[in-house]
Z-matrix of the N, CA and C atoms (Angstrom, degrees):
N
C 1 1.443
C 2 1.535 1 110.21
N 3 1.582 2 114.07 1 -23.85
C 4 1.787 3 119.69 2 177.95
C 5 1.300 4 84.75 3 -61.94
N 6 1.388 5 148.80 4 -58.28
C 7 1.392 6 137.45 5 -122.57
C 8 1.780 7 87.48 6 -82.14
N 9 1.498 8 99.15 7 -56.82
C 10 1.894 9 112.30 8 -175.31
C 11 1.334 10 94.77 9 -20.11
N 12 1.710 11 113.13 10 -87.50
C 13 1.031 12 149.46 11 -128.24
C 14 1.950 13 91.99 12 -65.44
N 15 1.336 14 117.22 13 -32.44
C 16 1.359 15 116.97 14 -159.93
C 17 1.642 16 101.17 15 -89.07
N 18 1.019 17 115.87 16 -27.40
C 19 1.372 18 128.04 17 -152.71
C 20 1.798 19 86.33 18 -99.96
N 21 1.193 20 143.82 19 -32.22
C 22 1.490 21 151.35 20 171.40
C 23 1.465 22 97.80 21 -71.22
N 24 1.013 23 118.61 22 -79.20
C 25 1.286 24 114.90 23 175.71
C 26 1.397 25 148.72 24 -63.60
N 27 1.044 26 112.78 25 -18.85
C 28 1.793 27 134.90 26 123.40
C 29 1.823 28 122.45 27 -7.07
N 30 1.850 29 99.00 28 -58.44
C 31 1.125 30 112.94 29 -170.22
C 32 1.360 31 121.59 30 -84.76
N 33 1.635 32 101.67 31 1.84
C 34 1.643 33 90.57 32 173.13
C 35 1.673 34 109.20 33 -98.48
N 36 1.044 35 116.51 34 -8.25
C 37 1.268 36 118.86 35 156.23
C 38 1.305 37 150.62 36 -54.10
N 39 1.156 38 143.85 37 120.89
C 40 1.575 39 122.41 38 -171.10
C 41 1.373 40 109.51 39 -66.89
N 42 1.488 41 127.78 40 156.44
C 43 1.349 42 147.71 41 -142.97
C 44 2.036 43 94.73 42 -100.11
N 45 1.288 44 102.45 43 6.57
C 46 1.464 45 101.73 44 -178.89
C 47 1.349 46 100.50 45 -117.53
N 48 1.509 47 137.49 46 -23.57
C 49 1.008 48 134.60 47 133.70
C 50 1.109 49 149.54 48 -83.31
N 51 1.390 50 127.77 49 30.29
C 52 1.518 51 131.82 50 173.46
C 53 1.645 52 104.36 51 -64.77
N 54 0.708 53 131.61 52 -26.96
C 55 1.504 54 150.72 53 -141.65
C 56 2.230 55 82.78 54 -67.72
N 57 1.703 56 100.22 55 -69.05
C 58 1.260 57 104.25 56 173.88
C 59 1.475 58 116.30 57 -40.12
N 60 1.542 59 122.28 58 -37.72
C 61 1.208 60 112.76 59 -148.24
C 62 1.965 61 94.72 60 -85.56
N 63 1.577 62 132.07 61 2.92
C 64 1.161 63 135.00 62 -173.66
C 65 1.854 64 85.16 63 -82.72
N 66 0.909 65 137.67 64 -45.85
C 67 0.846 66 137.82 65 -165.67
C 68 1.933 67 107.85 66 -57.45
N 69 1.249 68 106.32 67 -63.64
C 70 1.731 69 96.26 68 157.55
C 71 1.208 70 122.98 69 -50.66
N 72 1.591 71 129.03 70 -39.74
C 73 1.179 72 132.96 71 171.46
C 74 1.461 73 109.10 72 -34.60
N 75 1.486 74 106.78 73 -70.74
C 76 1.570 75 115.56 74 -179.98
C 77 1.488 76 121.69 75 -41.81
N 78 1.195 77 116.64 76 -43.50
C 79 1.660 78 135.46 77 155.20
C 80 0.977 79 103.35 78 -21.71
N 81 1.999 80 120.72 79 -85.57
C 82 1.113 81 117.19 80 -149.25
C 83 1.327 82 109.75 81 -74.79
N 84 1.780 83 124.44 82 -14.44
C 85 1.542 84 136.96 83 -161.11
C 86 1.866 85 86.77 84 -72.11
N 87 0.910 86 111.19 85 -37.27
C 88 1.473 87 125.49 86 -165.19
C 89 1.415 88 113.47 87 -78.04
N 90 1.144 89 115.86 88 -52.42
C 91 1.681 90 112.70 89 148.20
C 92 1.180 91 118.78 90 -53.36
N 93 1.001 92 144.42 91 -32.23
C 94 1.890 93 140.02 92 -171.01
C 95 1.476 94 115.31 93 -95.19
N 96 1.575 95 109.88 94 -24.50
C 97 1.478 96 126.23 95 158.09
C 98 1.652 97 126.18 96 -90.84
N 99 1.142 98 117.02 97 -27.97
C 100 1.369 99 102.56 98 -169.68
C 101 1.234 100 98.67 99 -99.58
N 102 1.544 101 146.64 100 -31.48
C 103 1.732 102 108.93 101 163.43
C 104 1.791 103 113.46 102 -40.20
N 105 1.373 104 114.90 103 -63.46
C 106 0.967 105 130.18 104 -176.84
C 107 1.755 106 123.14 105 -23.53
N 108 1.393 107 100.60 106 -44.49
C 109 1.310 108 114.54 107 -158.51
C 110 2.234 109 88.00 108 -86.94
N 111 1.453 110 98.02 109 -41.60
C 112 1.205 111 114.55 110 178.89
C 113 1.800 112 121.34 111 -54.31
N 114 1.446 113 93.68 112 -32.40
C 115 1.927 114 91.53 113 -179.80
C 116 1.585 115 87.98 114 -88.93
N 117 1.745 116 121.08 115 -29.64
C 118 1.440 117 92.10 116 -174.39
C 119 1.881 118 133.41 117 -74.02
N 120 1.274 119 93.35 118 -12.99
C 121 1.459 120 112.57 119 165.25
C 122 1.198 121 111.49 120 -62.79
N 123 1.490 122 128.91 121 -43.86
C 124 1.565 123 126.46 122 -155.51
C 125 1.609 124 118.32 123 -51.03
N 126 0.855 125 163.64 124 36.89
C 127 1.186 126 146.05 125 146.86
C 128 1.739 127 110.02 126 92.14
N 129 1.160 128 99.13 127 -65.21
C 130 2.051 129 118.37 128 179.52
C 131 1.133 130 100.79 129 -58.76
N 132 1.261 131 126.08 130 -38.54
C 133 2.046 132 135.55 131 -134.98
C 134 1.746 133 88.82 132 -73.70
N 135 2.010 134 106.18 133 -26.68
C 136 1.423 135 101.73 134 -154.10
C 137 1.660 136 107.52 135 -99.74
N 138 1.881 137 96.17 136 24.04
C 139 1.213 138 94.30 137 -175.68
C 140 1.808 139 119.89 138 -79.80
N 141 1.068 140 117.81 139 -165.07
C 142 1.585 141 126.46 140 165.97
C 143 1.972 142 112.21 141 -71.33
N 144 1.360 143 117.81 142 103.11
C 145 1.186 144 121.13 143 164.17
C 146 1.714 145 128.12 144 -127.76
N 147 1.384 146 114.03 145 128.72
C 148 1.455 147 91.75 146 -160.08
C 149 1.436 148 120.48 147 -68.26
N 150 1.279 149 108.08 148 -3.50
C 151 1.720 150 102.92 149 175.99
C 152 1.695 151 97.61 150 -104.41
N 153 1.658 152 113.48 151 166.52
C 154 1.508 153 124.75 152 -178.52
C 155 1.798 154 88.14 153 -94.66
N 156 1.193 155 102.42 154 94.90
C 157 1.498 156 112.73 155 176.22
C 158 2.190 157 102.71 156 -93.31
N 159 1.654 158 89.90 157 -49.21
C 160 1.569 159 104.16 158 162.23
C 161 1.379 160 107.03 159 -44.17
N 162 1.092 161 125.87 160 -59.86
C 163 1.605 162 132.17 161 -152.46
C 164 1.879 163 89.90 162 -68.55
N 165 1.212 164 101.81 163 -44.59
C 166 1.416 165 100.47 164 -160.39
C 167 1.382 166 114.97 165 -78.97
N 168 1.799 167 117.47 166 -14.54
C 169 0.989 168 121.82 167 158.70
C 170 1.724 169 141.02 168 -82.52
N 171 1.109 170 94.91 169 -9.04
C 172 1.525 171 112.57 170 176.40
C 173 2.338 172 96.08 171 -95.50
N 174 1.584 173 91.66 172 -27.53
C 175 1.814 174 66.52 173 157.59
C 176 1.604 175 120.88 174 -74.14
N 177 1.037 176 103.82 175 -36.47
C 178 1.792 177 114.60 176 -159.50
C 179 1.794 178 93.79 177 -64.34
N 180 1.416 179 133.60 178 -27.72
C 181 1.248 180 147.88 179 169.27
C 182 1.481 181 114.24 180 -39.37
N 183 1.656 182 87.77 181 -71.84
C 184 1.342 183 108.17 182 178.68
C 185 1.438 184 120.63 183 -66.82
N 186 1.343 185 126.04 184 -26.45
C 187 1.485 186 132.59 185 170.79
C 188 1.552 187 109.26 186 -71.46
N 189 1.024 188 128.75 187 -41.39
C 190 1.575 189 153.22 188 177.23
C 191 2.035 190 93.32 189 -64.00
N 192 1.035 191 116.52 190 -40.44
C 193 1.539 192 104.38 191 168.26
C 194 1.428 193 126.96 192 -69.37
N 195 1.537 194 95.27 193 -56.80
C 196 1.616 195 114.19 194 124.07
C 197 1.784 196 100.68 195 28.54
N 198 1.769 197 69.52 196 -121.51
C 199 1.558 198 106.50 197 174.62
C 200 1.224 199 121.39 198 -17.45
N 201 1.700 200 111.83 199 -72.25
C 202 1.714 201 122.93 200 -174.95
C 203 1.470 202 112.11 201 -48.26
N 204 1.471 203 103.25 202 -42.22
C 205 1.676 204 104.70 203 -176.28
C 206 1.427 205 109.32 204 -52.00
N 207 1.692 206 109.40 205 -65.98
C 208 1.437 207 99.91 206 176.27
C 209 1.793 208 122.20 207 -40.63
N 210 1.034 209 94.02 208 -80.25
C 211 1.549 210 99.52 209 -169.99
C 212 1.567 211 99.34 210 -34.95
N 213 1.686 212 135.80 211 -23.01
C 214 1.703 213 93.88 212 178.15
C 215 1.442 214 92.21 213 -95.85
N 216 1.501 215 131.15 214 -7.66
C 217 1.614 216 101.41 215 164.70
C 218 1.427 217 95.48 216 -60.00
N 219 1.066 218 106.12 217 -95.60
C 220 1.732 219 125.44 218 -159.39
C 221 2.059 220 101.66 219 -4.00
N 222 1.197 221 130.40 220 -41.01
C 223 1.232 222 127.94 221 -162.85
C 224 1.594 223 95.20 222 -106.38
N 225 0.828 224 146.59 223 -21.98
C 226 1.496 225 138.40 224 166.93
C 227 1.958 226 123.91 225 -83.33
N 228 1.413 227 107.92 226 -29.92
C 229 1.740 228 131.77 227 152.88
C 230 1.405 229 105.48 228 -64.56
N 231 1.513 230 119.52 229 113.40
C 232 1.540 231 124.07 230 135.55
C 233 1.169 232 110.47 231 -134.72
N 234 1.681 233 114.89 232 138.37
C 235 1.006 234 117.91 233 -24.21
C 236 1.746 235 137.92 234 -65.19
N 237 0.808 236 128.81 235 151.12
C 238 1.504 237 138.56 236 179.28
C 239 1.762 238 91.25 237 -43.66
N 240 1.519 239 111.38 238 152.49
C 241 2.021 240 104.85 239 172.13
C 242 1.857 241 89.58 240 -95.92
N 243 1.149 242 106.51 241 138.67
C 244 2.010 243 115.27 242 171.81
C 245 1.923 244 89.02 243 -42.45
N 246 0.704 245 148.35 244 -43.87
C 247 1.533 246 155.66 245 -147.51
C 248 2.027 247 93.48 246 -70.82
N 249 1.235 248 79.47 247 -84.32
C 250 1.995 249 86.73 248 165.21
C 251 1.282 250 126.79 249 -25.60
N 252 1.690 251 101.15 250 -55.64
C 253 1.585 252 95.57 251 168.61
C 254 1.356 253 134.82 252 -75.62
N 255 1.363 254 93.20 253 -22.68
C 256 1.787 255 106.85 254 148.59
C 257 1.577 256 126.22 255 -25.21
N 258 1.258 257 89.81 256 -75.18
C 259 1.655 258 118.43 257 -174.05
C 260 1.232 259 118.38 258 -56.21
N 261 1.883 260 106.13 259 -34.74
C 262 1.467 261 112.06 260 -163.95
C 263 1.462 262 91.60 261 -98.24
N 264 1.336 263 134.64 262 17.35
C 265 1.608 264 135.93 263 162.53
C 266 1.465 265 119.69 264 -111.97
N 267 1.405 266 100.73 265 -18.11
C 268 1.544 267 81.12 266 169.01
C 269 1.746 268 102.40 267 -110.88
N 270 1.554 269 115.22 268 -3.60
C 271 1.493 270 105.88 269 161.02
C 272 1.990 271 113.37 270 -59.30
N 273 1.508 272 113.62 271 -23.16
C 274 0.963 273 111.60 272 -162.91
C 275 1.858 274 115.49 273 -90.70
N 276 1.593 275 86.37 274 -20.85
C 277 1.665 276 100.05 275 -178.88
C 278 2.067 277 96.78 276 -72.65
N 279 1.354 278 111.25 277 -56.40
C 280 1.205 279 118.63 278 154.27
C 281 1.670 280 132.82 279 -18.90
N 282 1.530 281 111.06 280 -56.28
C 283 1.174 282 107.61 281 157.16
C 284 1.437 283 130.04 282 -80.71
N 285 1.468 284 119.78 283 -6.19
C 286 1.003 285 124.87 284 165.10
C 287 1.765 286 120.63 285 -71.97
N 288 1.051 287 104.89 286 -39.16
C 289 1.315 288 122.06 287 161.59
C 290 1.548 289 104.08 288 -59.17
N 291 0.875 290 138.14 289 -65.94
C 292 1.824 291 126.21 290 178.94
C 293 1.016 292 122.89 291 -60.85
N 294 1.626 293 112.54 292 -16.78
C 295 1.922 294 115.45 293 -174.09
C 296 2.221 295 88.23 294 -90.18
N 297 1.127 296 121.46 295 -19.94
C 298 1.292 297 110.01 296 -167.45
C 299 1.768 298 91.50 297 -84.31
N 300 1.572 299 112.53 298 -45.55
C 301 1.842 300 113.74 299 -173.36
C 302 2.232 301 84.46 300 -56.23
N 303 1.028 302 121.06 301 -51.77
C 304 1.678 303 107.03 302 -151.57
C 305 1.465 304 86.67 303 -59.76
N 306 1.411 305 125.85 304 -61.70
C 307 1.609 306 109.48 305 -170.23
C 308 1.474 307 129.17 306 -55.21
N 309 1.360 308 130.41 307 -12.37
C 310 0.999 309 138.15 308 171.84
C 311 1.548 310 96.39 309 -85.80
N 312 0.760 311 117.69 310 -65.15
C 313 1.762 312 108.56 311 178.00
C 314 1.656 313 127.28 312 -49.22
N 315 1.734 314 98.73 313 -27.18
C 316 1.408 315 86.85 314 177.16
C 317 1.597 316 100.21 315 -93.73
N 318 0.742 317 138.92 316 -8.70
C 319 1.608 318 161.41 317 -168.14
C 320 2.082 319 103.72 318 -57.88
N 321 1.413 320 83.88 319 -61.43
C 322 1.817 321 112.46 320 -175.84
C 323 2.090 322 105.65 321 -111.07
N 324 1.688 323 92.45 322 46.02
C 325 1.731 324 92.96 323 160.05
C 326 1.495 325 97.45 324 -169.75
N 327 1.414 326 108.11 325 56.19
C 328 1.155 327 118.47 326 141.74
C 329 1.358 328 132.67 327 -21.33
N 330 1.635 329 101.79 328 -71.50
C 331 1.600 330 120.58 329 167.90
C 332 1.439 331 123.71 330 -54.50
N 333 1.590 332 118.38 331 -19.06
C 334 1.180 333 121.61 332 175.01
C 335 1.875 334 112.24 333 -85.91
N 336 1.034 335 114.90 334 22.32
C 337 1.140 336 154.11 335 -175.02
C 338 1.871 337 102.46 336 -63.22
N 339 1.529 338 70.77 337 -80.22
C 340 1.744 339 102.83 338 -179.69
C 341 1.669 340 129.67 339 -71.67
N 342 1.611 341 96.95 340 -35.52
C 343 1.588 342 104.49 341 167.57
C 344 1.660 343 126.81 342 -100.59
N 345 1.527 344 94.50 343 4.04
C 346 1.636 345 95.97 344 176.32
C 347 1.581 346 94.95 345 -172.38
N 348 1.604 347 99.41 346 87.57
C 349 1.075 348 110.85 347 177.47
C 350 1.575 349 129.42 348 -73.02
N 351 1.286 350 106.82 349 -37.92
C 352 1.165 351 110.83 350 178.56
C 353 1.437 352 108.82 351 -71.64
N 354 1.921 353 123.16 352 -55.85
C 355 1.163 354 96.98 353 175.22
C 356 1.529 355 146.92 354 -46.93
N 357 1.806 356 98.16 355 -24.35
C 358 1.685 357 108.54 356 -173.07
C 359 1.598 358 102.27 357 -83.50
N 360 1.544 359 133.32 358 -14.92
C 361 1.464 360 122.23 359 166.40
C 362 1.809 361 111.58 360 -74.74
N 363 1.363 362 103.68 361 -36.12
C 364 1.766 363 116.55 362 -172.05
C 365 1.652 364 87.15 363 -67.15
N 366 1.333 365 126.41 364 -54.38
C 367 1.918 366 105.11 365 177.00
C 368 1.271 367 102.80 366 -72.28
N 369 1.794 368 138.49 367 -41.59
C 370 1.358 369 104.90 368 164.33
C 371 1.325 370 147.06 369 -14.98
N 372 1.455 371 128.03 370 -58.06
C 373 1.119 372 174.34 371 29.78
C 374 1.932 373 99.70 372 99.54
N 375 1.420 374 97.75 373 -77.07
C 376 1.161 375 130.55 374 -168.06
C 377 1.645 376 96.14 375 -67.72
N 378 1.052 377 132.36 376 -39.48
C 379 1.855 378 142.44 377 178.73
C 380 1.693 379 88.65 378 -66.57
N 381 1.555 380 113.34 379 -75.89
C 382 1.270 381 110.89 380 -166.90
C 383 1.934 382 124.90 381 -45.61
N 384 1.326 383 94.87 382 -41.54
C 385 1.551 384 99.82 383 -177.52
C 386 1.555 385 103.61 384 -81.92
N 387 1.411 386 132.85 385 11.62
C 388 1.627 387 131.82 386 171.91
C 389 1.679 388 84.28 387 -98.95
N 390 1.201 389 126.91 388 -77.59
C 391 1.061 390 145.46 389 -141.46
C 392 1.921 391 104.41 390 -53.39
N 393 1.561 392 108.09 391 -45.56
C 394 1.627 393 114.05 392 158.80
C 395 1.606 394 99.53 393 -73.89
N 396 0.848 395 145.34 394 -22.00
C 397 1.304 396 116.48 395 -176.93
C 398 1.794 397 120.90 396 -99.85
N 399 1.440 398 113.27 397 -14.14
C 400 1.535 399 134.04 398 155.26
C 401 1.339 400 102.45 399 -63.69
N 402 1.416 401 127.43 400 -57.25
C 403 1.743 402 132.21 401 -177.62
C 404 1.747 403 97.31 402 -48.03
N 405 1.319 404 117.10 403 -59.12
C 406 1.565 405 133.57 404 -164.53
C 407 1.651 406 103.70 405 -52.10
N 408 1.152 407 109.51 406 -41.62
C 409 1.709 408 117.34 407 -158.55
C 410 1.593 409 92.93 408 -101.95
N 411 1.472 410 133.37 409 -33.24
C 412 1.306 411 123.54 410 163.93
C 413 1.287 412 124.57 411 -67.51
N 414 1.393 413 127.73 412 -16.51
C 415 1.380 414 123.93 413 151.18
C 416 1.294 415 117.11 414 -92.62
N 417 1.166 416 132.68 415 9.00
C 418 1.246 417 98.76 416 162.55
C 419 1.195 418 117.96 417 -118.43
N 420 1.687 419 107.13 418 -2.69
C 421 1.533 420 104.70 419 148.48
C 422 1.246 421 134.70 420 -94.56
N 423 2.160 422 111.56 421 26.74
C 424 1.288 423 100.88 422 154.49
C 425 2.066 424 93.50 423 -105.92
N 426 0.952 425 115.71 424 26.42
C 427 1.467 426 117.40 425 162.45
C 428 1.316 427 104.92 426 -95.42
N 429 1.080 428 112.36 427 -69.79
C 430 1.863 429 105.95 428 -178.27
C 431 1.726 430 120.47 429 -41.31
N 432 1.572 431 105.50 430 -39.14
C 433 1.509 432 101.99 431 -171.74
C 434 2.110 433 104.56 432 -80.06
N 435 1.827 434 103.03 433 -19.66
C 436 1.702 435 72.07 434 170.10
C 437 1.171 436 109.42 435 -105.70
N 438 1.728 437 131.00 436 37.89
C 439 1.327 438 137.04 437 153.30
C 440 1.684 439 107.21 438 -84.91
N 441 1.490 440 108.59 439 -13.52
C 442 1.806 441 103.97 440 -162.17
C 443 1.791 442 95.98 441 -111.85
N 444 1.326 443 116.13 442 -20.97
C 445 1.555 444 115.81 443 174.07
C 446 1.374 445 113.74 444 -90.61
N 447 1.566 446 97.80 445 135.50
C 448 1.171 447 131.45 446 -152.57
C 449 1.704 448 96.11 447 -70.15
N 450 1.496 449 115.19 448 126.43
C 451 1.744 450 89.57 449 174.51
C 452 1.521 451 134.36 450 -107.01
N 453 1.583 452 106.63 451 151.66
C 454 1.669 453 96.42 452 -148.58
C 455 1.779 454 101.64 453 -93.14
N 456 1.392 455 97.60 454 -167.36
C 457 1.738 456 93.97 455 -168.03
C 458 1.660 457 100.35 456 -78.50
N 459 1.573 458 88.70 457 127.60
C 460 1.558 459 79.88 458 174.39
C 461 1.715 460 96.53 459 -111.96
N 462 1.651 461 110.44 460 165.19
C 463 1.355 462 113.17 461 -178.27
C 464 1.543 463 121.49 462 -49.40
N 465 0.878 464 113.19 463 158.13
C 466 1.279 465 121.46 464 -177.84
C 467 1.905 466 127.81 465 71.74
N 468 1.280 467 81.47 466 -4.66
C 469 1.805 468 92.49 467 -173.12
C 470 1.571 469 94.24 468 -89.62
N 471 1.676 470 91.31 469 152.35
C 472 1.647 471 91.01 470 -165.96
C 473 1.896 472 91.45 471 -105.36
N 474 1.268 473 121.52 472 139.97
C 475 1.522 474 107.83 473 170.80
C 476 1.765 475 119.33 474 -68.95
């Protein structure tokens, strides 16, 4: 949703100043990484938990780099190459796939609760911001698909 959000908002800008708008970019890259980077430092994070909450957080890291990269292509490229948008859809089916493994994992580590607190709120966290952002992209790609289907005769319409 960083990539969406950068690449939309990007465009109300003139193309001689995007340059400023990397600079918020970096902001928000910096909010979405530095808790992240921050529970993985903590000390506790490296305790004993029965699920790979660690494992799963050093993906969400790496996807989140991911992420930043696109969004400063995506907002510095116009037009975008069809190839890019390629990439940045099945990077996204991809992260969709890791936001469904983090909720199942934080789902069944309850107990990791108690021995690695910070990590089990940082996948808290990490479930909630997939879960609005899967909701976000599933409506609006059931908006796009009844903007792209063709519509059939319904009663009363005269041909």
């Amino acid at each position: 949703m960083l990539i969406f959000m950068a690449y939309h908002s990007s465009r109300w800008i003139p193309r001689s100043q995007r340059l400023k708008f990397q600079i918020v970019n970096a902001v928000f890259t910096a909010l979405v990484l530095g808790p992240q980077f921050y529970v993985l430092g903590r000390p506790k994070s490296s305790r004993y938990c029965r699920q790979p909450l660690l494992n799963n957080l050093s993906a969400s890291i790496a996807l989140s780099f991911i992420a930043s990269g696109f969004s400063v292509i995506f907002t510095l490229i116009d037009p975008v190459l069809q190839s890019l948008w390629a990439s940045y859809h099945v990077f996204g089916l991809l992260t969709c796939g890791h936001g469904l493994c983090t909720a199942i994992l934080t789902l069944t580590a309850a107990s990791c609760a108690k021995t690695t607190p910070e990590l089990y709120y940082m996948s808290l966290t990490l479930t909630v911001a997939s879960i609005l952002s899967t909701g976000f992209f599933m409506v609006r790609g059931g908006l796009w698909l009844t903007n792209r289907l063709p519509v059939t005769d319904r009663p009363g319409q005269e041909q």
